[in-house]
C-alpha positions, 0 to 999 in steps of 0.5 A, a space after each residue: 299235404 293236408 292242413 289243419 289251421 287252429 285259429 280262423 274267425 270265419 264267424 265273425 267275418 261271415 256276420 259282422 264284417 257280412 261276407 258270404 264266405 261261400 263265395 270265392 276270396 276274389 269275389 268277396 274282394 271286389 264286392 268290397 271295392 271301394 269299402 274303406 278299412 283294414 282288410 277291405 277289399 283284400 281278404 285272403 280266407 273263404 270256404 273255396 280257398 281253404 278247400 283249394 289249400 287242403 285246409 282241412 280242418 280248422 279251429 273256427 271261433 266265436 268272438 265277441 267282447 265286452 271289455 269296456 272298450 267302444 270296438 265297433 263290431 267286436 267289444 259290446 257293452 254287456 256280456 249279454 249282448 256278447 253272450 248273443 252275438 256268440 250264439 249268432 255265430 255258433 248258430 252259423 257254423 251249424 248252417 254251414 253244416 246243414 247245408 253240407 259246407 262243413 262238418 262240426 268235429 267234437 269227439 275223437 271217432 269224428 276226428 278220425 273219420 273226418 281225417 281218413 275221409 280228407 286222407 282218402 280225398 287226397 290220395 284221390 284224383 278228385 278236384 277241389 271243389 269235389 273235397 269232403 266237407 271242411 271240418 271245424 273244430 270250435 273254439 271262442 277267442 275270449 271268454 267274455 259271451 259265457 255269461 257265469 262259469 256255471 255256463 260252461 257246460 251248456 256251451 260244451 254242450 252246444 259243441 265249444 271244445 277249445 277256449 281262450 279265456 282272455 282277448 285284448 285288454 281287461 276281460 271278464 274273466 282274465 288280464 289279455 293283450 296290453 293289460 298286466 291283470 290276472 285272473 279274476 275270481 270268475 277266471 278261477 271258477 272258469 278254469 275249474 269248469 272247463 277242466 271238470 267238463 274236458 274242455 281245452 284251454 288256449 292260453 293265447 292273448 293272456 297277459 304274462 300274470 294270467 298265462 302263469 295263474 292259468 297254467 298254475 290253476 289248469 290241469 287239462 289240455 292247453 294249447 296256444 292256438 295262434 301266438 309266436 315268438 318274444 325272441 323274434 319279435 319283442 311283444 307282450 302279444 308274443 310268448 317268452 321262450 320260457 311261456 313256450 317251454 311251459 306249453 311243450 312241457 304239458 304237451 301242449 301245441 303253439 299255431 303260428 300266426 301270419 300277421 306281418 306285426 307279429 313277424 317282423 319286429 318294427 312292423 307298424 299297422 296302418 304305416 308298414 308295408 309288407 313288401 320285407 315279411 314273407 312266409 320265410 318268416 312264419 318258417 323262422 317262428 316255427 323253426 325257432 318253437 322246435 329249437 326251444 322244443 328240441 323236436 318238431 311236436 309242438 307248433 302248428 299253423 295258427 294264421 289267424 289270416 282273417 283276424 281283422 285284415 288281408 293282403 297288406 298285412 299277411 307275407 307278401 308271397 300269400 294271395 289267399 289262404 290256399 298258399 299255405 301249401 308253400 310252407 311243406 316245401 319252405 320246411 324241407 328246404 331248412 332239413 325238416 323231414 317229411 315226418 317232420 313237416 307232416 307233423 307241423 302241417 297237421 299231425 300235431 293237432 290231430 295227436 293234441 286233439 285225441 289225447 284231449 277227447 280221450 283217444 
């Protein structure tokens, strides 16, 4: 079954954490052999894995904060040199495309040749390494590198369709993960423009008051690109039952992420194995999102499986990101139809994506 993923950081693991993601998540493992840190040596996402598990569309992110926080690789102590990195990683989504890996989806008629392409492929007796070109939808985790909410329209411009306006701790323009701050006066001014231009806003990482202000201030398309249950798993990371229903009632999508902490409560990075979370677990976020819904239109995959670790923080029955297929069959074992899971696995984001582009 074909799968669209709503959030991956391909960028960010291609230029700083310097793997060729051309080559395959083994091989990267064992160029990392003896490389000490979270994720080394055990990464679960490169482009032959996602051609592999029919990942055929993803939203691919830029990443770079400055938050004031000394994070090596990721929190800058200027939005200018955020502002940078981000257009370094923009710059490598378009070689990718230029060499012909992927394909750079902005506008619904290319939603919808891409997807027939992809659907054709499927249906097709053709092997993995012969699909179409993956397609990247892109997005920007944190809106820290847009220098002035004026600038928004050059990063539209330049292909941005999908932005998260907050991070972890104080952004710029938004209160995210751990903090209890709002938006500020420049995140008031970022949403008019974002909704002037048409751009879609992920209300993912906002803290509980920025979440509230933004869907108050935002009246276009809002998705939740990689967040899962409060219910299941108490955190301020994931969203309430009432956040979700404020999602599905504007139409809005929740991708579901496969990071163990956010799967299994009292799961502890650097001291929890992940010998007890298993993609059951995603199933159960994803069930739960469709109890609060009353339907299976709302929630998607969001894995964020490249999102600073590998193996020993994801399910412990997924190798790489190709195993995503198992969760069709892990669906219709608890009465999803085939409609249903078809939904789930990629017809939500399709229908989110061309009422956004005005199909």
């Amino acid at each position: 079954m074909l799968i669209i993923d709503a959030h991956l950081d391909l960028a960010w693991n291609a230029l700083q954490w310097n793997r060729d993601l051309r080559l395959s998540a083994y091989t990267i493992r064992t160029q990392e052999g003896g490389t000490a840190g979270p994720g080394r040596a055990q990464g679960t996402v490169a482009l032959p894995e996602m051609r592999r598990g029919r990942v055929a569309l993803s939203f691919v992110t830029m990443l770079a904060r400055s938050t004031g926080e000394a994070v090596p690789h990721l929190d800058y102590p200027s939005p200018l040199q955020a502002y940078g990195i981000a257009q370094g990683q923009l710059a490598y989504y378009r070689a990718l495309e230029q060499l012909g890996h992927a394909r750079i989806i902005a506008d619904a008629e290319a939603l919808e040749q891409h997807m027939a392409e992809w659907q054709a492929w499927d249906a097709s007796d053709e092997s993995d390494a012969d699909t179409p070109p993956l397609g990247f939808v892109l997005a920007m985790e944190g809106a820290d590198p847009i220098l002035t909410p004026e600038q928004v329209e050059a990063w539209w411009n330049a292909g941005l369709r999908v932005l998260g306006i907050t991070h972890y701790g104080h952004g710029r323009y938004a209160g995210g993960t751990g903090v209890e701050d709002g938006l500020t006066d420049l995140g008031a001014a970022l949403l008019t423009e974002m909704e002037r231009v048409g751009m879609i806003l992920d209300v993912t990482h906002c803290s509980d008051r920025s979440f509230w202000q933004a869907l108050e201030r935002f009246n276009g398309p809002v998705l939740a690109s990689h967040n899962n249950c409060r219910a299941l798993v108490p955190h301020q990371r994931q969203f309430s039952d009432e956040q979700l229903r404020a999602i599905i009632e504007r139409d809005g999508v929740i991708g579901v992420a496969f990071d163990a902490w956010m799967l299994q409560p009292g799961w502890v990075k650097g001291q929890s194995t992940n010998e007890s979370v298993t993609l059951a677990n995603v199933v159960d976020h994803i069930d739960h999102i469709c109890q609060v819904a009353g339907d299976s239109r709302h929630v998607g995959i969001g894995s964020d499986l490249d999102g600073g670790f590998g193996r020993e923080q994801s399910p412990r029955d997924l190798d790489t990101i190709a195993d995503l297929q198992h969760i069709p069959h892990l669906l219709t074992q608890r009465g999803y139809t085939e409609q249903d899971v078809t939904s789930i696995m990629h017809g939500n984001w399709t229908r989110l994506l061309r009422r956004a582009w005005g199909a």
